[in-house]
BALOBA-1460 file (C-alpha; in Angstrom, 3 decimals):
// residues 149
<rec num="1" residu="x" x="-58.860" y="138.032" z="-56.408"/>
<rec num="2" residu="x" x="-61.843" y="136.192" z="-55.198"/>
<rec num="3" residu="x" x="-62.569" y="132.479" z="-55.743"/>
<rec num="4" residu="x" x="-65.376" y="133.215" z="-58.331"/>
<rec num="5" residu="x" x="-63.192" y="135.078" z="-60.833"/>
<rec num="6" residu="x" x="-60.265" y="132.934" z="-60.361"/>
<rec num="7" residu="x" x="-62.055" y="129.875" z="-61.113"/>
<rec num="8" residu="x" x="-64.136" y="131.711" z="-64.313"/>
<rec num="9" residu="x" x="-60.791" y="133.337" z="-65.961"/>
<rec num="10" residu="x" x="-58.896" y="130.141" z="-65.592"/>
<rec num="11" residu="x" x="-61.608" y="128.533" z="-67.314"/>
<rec num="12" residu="x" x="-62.123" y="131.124" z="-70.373"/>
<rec num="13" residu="x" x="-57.909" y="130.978" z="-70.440"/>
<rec num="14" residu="x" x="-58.344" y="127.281" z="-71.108"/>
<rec num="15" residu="x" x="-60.836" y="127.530" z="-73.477"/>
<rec num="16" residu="x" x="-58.915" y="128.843" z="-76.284"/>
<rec num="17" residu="x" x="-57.696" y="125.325" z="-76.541"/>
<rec num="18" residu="x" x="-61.315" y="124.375" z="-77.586"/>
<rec num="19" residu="x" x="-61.618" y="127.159" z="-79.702"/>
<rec num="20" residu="x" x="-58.115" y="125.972" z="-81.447"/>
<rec num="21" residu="x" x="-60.011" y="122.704" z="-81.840"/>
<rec num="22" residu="x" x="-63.068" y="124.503" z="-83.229"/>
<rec num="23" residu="x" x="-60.436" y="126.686" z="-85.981"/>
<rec num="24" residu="x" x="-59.255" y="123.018" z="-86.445"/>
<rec num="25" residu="x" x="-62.425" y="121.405" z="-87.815"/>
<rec num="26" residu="x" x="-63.399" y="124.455" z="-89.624"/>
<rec num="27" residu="x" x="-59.903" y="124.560" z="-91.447"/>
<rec num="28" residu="x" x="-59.174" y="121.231" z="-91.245"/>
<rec num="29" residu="x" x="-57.512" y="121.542" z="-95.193"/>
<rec num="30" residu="x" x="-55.630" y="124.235" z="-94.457"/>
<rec num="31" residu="x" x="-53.471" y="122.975" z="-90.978"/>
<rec num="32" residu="x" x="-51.307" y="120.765" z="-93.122"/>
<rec num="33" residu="x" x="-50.226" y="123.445" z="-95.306"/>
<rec num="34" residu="x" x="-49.925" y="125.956" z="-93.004"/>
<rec num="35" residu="x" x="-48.223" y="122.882" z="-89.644"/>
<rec num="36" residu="x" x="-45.246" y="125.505" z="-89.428"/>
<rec num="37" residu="x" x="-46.428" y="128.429" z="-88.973"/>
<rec num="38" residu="x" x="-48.994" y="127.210" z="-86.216"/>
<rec num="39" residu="x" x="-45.357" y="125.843" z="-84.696"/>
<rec num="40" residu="x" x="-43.804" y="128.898" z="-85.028"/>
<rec num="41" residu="x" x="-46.690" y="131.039" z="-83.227"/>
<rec num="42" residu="x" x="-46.318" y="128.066" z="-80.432"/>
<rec num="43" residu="x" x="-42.764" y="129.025" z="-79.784"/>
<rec num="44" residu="x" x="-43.505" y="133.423" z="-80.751"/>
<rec num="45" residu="x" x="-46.393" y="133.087" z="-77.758"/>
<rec num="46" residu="x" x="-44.310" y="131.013" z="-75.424"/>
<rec num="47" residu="x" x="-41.101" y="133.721" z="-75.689"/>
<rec num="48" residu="x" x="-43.659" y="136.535" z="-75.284"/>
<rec num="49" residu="x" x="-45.216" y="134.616" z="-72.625"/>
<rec num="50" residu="x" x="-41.325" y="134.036" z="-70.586"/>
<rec num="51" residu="x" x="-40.254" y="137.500" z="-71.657"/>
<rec num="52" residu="x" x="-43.201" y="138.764" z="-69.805"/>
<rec num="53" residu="x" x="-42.967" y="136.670" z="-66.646"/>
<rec num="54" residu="x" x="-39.041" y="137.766" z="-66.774"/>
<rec num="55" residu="x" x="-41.011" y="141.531" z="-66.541"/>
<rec num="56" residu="x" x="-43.735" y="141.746" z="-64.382"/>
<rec num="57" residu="x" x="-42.172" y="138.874" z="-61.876"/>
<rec num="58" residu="x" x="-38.324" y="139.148" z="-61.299"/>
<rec num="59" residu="x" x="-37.972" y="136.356" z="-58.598"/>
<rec num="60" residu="x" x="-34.956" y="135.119" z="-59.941"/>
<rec num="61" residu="x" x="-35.835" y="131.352" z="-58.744"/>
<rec num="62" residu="x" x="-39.084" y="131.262" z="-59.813"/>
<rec num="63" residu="x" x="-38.047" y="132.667" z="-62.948"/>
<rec num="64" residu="x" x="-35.470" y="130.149" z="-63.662"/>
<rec num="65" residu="x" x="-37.517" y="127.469" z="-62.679"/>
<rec num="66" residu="x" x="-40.141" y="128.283" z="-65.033"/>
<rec num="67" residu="x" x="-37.711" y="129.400" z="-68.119"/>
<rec num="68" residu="x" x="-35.703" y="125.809" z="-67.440"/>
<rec num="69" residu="x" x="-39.561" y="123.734" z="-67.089"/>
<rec num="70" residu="x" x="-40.556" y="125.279" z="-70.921"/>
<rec num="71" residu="x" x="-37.732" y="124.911" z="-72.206"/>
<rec num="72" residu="x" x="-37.278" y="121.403" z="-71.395"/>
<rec num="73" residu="x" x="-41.117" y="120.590" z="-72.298"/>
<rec num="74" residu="x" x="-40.103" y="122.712" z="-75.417"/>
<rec num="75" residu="x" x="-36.625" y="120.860" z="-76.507"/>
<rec num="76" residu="x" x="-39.332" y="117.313" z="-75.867"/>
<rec num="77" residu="x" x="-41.740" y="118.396" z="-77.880"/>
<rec num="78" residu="x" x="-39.352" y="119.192" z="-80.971"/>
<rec num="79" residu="x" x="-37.667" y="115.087" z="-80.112"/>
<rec num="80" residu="x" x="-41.218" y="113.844" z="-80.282"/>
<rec num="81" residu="x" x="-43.080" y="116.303" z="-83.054"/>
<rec num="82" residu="x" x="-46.030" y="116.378" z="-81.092"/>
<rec num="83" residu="x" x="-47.335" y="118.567" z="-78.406"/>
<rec num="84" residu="x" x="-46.384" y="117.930" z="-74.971"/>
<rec num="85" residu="x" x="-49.569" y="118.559" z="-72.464"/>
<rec num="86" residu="x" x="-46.984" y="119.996" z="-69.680"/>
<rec num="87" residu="x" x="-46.423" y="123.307" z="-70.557"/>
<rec num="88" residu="x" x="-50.625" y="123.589" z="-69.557"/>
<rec num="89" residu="x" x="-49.130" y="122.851" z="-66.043"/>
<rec num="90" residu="x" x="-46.170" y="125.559" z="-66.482"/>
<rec num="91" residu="x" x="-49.002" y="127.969" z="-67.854"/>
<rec num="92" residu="x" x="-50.951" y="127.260" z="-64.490"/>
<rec num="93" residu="x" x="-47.855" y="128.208" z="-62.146"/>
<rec num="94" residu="x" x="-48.037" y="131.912" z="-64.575"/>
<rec num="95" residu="x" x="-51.376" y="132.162" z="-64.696"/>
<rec num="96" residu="x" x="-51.275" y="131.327" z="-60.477"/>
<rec num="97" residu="x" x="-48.580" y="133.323" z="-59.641"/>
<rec num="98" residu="x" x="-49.199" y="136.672" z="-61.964"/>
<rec num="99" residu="x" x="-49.447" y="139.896" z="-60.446"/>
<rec num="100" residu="x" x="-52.256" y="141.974" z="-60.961"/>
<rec num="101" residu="x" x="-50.410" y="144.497" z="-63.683"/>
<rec num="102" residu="x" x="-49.906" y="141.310" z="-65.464"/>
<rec num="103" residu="x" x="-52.556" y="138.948" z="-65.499"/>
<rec num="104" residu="x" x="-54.513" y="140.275" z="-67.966"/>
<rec num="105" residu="x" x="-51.970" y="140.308" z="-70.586"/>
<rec num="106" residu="x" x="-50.550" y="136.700" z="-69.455"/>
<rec num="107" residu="x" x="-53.669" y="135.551" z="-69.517"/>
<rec num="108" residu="x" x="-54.538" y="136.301" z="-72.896"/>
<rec num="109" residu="x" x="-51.266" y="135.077" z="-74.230"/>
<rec num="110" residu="x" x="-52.082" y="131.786" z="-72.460"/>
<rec num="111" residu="x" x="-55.297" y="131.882" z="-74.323"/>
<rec num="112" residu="x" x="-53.804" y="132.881" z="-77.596"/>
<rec num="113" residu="x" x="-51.623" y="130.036" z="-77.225"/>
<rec num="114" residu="x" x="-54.453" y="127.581" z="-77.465"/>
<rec num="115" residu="x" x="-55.401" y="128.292" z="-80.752"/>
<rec num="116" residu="x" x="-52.664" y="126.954" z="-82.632"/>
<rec num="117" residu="x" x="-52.094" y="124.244" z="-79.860"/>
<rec num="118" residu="x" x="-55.964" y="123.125" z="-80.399"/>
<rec num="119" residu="x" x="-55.640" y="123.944" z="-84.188"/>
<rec num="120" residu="x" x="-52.666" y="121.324" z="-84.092"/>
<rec num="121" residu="x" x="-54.068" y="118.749" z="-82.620"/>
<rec num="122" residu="x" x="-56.898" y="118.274" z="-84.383"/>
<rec num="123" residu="x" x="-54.590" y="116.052" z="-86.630"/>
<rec num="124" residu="x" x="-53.482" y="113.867" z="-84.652"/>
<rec num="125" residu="x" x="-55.078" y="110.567" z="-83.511"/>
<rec num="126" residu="x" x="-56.915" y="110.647" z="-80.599"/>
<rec num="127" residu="x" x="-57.406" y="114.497" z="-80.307"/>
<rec num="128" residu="x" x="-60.246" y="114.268" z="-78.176"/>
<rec num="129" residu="x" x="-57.479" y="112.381" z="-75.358"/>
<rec num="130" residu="x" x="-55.121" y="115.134" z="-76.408"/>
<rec num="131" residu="x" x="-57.530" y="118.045" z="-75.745"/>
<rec num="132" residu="x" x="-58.872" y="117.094" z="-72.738"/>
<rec num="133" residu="x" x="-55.689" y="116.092" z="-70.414"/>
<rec num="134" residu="x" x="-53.834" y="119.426" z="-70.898"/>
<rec num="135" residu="x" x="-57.564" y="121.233" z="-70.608"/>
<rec num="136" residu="x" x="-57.834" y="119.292" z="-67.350"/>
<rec num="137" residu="x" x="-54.163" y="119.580" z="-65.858"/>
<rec num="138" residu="x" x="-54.771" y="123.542" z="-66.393"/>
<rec num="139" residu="x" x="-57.802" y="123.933" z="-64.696"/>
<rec num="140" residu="x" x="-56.555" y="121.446" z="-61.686"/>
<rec num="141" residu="x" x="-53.275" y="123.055" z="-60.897"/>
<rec num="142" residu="x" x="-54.858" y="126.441" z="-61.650"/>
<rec num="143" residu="x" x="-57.784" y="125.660" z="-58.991"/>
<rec num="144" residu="x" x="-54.795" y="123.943" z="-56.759"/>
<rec num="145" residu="x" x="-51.904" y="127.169" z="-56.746"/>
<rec num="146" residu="x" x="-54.633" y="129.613" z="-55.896"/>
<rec num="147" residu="x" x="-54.735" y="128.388" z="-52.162"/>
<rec num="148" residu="x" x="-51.424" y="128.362" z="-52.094"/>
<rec num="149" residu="x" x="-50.338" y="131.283" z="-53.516"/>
C-alpha cells in the first residue's frame, strides 16, 4: 500500500473517535441512560476485532501478544471505569500489521469502535485531553509501524 493511502485510511479510521464525540454532543441526554450499552458495544467490537485478527493473521506470537495487550488494557479499564487511551496503540499494531483480505473489515471495526469510545467520553472532564491523546497515539504508531512492517 502506498504512503498516501496509508496515511489517509489511518486518518478516516481515527476519525470515528471525533464522530463519537460529535454523537456525544448531539445526544448528550441520552449517554447516561444508555453508559452500558455504549460499554457493552466497546467490549462486542473489541472481540470481533481479536476474533478477526485470530482469522486473517494466525502468527501465534503476534496473536498472543495482542489478545494478552487488550485484555490487560481491558481488565484496567473495568478497575478504573474510564477509558484507557492504549488500546488506540493496540488498534495501530492491527491496523499496521493487517493483511490485505482484512484491512478493510479491521479497519472499519476500528472505526466503529470510536463511536461509542468518543460518545463516552464526552462525559467525562476534560474530554477534549481525552480525545486527542488516543487520536494522536493512533495516528503516530500507525504512521511509525508502516516503515517497519
Amino acid at each position: 500500500m502506498e504512503l498516501l493511502n496509508y496515511i489517509l485510511a489511518s486518518l478516516i479510521v481515527s476519525l470515528g473517535l471525533i464522530c463519537g464525540v460529535i454523537l456525544g454532543f448531539i445526544a448528550k441526554e441520552e449517554i447516561k441512560p444508555g453508559r452500558k450499552y455504549l460499554i457493552f458495544l466497546q467490549y462486542a467490537i473489541v472481540a470481533v476485532i481479536l476474533v478477526l485478527t485470530v482469522y486473517f493473521r494466525f502468527d501465534i506470537e503476534i496473536v498472543f501478544l495482542l489478545v494478552a495487550g487488550i485484555f490487560f488494557v481491558l481488565y484496567r479499564t473495568r478497575l478504573k471505569k474510564q477509558i484507557m487511551p492504549e488500546i488506540y496503540v493496540l488498534f495501530a499494531v492491527i491496523f499496521a500489521s493487517a493483511k490485505a483480505e482484512s484491512f478493510i473489515v479491521q479497519s472499519s471495526l476500528i472505526f466503529l469502535y470510536g463511536f461509542p469510545t468518543g460518545s463516552l467520553m464526552v462525559m467525562e472532564k476534560n474530554w477534549l485531553k481525552k480525545v486527542l491523546v488516543p487520536f494522536c497515539m493512533f495516528l503516530a504508531v500507525s504512521a511509525a509501524l508502516f516503515f517497519l512492517v
